[in-house]
C-alpha positions in Angstrom: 1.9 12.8 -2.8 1.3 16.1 -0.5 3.4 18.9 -1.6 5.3 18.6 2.2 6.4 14.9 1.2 8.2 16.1 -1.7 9.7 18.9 0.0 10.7 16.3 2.9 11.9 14.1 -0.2 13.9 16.6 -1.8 15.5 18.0 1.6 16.5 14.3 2.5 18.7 14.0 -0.7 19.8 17.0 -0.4 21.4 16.5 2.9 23.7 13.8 1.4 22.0 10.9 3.7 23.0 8.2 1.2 26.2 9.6 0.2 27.5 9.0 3.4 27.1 4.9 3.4 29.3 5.0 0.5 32.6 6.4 -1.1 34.5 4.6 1.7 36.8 1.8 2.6 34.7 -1.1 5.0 37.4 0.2 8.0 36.9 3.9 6.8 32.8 3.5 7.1 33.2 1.9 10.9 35.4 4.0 11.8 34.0 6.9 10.8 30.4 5.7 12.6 32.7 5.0 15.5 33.8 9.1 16.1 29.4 9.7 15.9 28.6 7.3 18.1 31.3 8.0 20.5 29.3 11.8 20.6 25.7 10.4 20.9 23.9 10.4 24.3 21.5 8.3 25.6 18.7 11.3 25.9 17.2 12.5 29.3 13.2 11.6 28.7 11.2 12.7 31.8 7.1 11.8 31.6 4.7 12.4 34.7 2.9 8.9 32.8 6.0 6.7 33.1 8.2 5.4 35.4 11.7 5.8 32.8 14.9 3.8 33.9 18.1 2.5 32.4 19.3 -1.5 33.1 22.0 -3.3 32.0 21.7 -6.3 29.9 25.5 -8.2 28.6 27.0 -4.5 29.4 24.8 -2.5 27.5 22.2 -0.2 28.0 18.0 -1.0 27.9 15.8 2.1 28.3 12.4 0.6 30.4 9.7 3.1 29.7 7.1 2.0 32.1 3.4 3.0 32.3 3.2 4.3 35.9 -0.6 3.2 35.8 0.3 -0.4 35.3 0.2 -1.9 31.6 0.4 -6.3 30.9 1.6 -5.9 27.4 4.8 -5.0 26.4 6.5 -4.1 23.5 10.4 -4.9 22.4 11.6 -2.0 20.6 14.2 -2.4 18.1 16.0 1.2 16.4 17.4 0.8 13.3 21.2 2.0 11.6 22.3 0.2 9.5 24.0 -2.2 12.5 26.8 0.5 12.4 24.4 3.2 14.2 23.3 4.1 17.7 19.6 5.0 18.5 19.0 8.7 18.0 17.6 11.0 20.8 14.9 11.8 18.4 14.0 8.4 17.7 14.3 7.5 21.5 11.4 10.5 22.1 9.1 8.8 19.0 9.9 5.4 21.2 8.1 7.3 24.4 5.5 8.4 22.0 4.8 5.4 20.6 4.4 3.7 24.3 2.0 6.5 25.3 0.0 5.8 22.1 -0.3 2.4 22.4 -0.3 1.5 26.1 2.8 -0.6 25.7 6.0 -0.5 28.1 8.9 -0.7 26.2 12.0 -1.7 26.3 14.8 -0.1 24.2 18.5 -1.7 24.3 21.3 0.0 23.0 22.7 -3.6 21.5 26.0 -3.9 20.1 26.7 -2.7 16.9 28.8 -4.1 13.9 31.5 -1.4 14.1 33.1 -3.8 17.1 31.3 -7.1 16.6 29.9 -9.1 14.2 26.5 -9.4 14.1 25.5 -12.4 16.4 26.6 -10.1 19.4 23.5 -7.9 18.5 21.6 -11.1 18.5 22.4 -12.2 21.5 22.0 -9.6 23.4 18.7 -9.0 21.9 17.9 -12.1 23.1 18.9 -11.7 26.9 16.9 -8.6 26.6 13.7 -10.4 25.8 14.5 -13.1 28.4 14.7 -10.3 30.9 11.1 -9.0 29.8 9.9 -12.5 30.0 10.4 -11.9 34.2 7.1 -9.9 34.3 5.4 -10.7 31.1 3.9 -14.0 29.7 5.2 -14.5 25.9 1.6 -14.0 24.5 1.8 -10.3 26.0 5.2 -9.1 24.2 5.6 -7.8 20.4 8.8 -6.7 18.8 9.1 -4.2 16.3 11.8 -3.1 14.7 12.7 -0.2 12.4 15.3 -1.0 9.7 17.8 -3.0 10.4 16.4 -3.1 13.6 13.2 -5.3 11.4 16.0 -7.5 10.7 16.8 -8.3 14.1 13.0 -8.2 15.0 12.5 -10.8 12.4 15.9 -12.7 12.7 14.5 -13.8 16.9 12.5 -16.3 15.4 15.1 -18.4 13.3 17.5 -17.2 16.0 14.7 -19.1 18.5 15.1 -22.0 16.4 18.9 -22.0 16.1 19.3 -23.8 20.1 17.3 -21.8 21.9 13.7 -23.4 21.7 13.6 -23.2 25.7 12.6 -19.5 24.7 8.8 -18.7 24.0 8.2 -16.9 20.7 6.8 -14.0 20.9 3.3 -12.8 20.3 3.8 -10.6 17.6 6.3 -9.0 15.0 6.1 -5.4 12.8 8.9 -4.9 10.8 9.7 -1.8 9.0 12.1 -1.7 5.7 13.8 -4.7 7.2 17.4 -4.1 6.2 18.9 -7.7 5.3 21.4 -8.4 1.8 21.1 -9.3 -1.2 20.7 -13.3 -1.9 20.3 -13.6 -5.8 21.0 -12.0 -9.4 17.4 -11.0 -9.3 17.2 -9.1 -6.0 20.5 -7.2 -6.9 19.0 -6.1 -10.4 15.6 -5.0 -8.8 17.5 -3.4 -5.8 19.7 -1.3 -8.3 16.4 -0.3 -10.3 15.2 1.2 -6.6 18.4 2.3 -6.0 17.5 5.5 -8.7 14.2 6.1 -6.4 16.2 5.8 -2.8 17.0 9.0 -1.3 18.6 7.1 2.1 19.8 3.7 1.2 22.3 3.1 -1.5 21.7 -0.1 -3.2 25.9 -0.8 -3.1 26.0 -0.8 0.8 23.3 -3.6 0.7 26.9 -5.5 -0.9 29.1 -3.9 1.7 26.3 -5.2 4.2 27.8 -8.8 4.2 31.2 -7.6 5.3 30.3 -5.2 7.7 27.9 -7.7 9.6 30.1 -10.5 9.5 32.8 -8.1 11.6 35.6 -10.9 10.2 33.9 -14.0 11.6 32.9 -16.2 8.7 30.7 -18.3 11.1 27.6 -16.1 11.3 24.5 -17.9 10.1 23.1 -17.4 7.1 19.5 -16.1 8.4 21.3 -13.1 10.2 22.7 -12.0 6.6 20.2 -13.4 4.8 16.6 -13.4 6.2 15.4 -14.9 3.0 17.5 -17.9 3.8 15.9 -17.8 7.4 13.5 -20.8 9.0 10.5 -18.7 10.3 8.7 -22.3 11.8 6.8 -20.7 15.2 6.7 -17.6 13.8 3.5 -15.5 15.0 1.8 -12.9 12.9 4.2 -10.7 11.0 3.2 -6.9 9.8 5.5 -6.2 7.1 6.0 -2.4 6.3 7.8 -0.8 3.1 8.1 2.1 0.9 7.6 1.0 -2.7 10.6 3.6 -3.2 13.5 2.1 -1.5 16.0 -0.6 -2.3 15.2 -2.8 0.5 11.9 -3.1 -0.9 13.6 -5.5 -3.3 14.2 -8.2 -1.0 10.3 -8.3 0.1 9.4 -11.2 -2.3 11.7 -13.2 -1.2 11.4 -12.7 3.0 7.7 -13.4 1.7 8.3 -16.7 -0.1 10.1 -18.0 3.6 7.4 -16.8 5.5 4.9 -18.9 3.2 7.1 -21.5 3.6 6.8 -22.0 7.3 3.3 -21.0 6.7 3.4 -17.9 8.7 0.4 -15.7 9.4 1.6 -12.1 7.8 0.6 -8.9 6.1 2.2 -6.5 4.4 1.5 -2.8 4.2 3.1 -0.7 0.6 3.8 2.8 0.9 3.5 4.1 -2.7 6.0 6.3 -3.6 7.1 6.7 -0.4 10.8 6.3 0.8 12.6 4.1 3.9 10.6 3.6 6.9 8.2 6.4 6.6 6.2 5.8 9.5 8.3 7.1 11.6 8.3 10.5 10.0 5.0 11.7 10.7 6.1 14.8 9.9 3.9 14.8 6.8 0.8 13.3 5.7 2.1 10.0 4.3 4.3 9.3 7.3 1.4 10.1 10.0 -0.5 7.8 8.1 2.0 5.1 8.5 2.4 6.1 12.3 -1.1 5.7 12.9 -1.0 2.6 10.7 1.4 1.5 13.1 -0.4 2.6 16.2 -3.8 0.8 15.7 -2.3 -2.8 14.6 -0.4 -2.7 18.1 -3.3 -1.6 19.7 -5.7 -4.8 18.3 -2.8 -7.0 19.0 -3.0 -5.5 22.5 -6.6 -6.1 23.1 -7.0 -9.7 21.7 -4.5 -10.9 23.0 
């Protein structure tokens, strides 16, 4: 590991990141993510390359970051927080990066979070989203990729797909980064609380608190958008996998494997050794630009073959 990684390592713990997904109450959690979303803004971004706008889809907000040049692919891009969370303005600038980088448009929604809905809202509007991209790009020319528990959701369209919606196109391809979903056996909880010593972000014992939160009080969720393990990934298209051998959710990545085998899925998946939750996105050191650019080049060959 570069000596900056550790230091970013260390300064993570030491802000008290994972401390503050537990200690609390379910109701204490939501509300208290309620009081910092309520002071989040949806950033300004201003680029002479893009044509930047802001639509509604179901009430809430999509950034379109639009390539004023022209681009036929686009990308649907999913922000993690644990479903309790709204997009950062820092990640929102790594989204504009990332659409420069790759060419891509992108559309970012703002979907509805599991402080005031249980998690089928998110789904659903996810959904519309893509059915509003589908206006000015064929299927085969959209990926999704989703950070977190954003992966989740970037996953979870294909068994949502499945679920009465099979009038939809899949999409043309999925990245997924530390794709947040629970814990689904003895096995998975014992490996996730062996991470749990390495994690400096996620504790292991919000993984459990995951159900309740994401269920928002309706005991009719399906399974597969708790459980992607549980999930049926039948017309699902290539998958790039991306974890940190250092965090807890890297404990349910045999078994989101063993369903994409089942459906006989085309996939990869891309360790990080040593390195903690969704470092790609913080390439701010060595190991995280490598996982940037890592990113970068497999949307780009998806780009130009397809």
């Amino acid at each position: 590991m570069s000596l900056k990684y550790e230091v970013l390592k260390r300064l993570v713990k030491a802000s008290g990141i994972k401390k503050r997904w537990v200690g609390q109450s379910t109701e204490e959690l939501l509300e208290d993510r309620r009081r910092q979303n309520a002071r989040n803004r949806i950033p300004e971004l201003k680029d002479d390359a893009f044509t930047i706008s802001r639509i509604e889809v179901m009430g809430c907000p999509v950034l379109k970051l639009i390539h004023k040049q022209g681009a036929d692919h686009a990308n649907l891009f999913l922000i993690g927080g644990g479903m309790i969370s709204a997009p950062r303005p820092g990640s929102i600038r790594k989204a504009l990066r990332f659409a420069k980088e790759t060419g891509l448009d992108l559309f970012v929604p703002y979907y509805p979070l599991c402080t005031d809905y249980p998690i089928t809202k998110a789904y659903e509007m996810i959904h519309e989203t893509y059915r509003v991209m589908l206006r000015d790009y064929a299927a085969d020319h959209i990926s999704v990729l989703g950070t977190s528990s954003g992966g989740n959701l970037a996953l979870g369209m294909v068994p949502y797909i499945n679920d009465g919606h099979d009038d939809t196109p899949m999409p043309s391809y999925i990245m997924a980064i530390s794709p947040g979903t629970c814990v689904d056996s003895e096995e998975e909880w014992h490996r996730m609380l062996s991470l749990d010593e390495k994690d400096v972000a996620i504790p292991a014992q919000y993984m459990k608190m995951a159900v309740e939160v994401m269920r928002h009080g309706d005991d009719s969720v399906p399974d597969y958008m708790l459980w992607l393990q549980r999930a049926d990934f039948t017309g699902c298209p290539p998958v790039t996998l991306i974890y940190g051998t250092d965090e807890t959710l890297y404990a349910c990545a045999p078994a989101i494997e063993a369903a994409l085998q089942k459906s006989g899925v085309n996939y990869e998946q891309i360790l990080g050794e040593g390195l903690f939750h969704c470092y790609p996105v913080f390439p701010i050191v060595k190991e995280g630009r490598e996982g940037w650019r890592q990113m970068v080049e497999r949307m780009i060959q998806w780009r130009d073959e397809t």
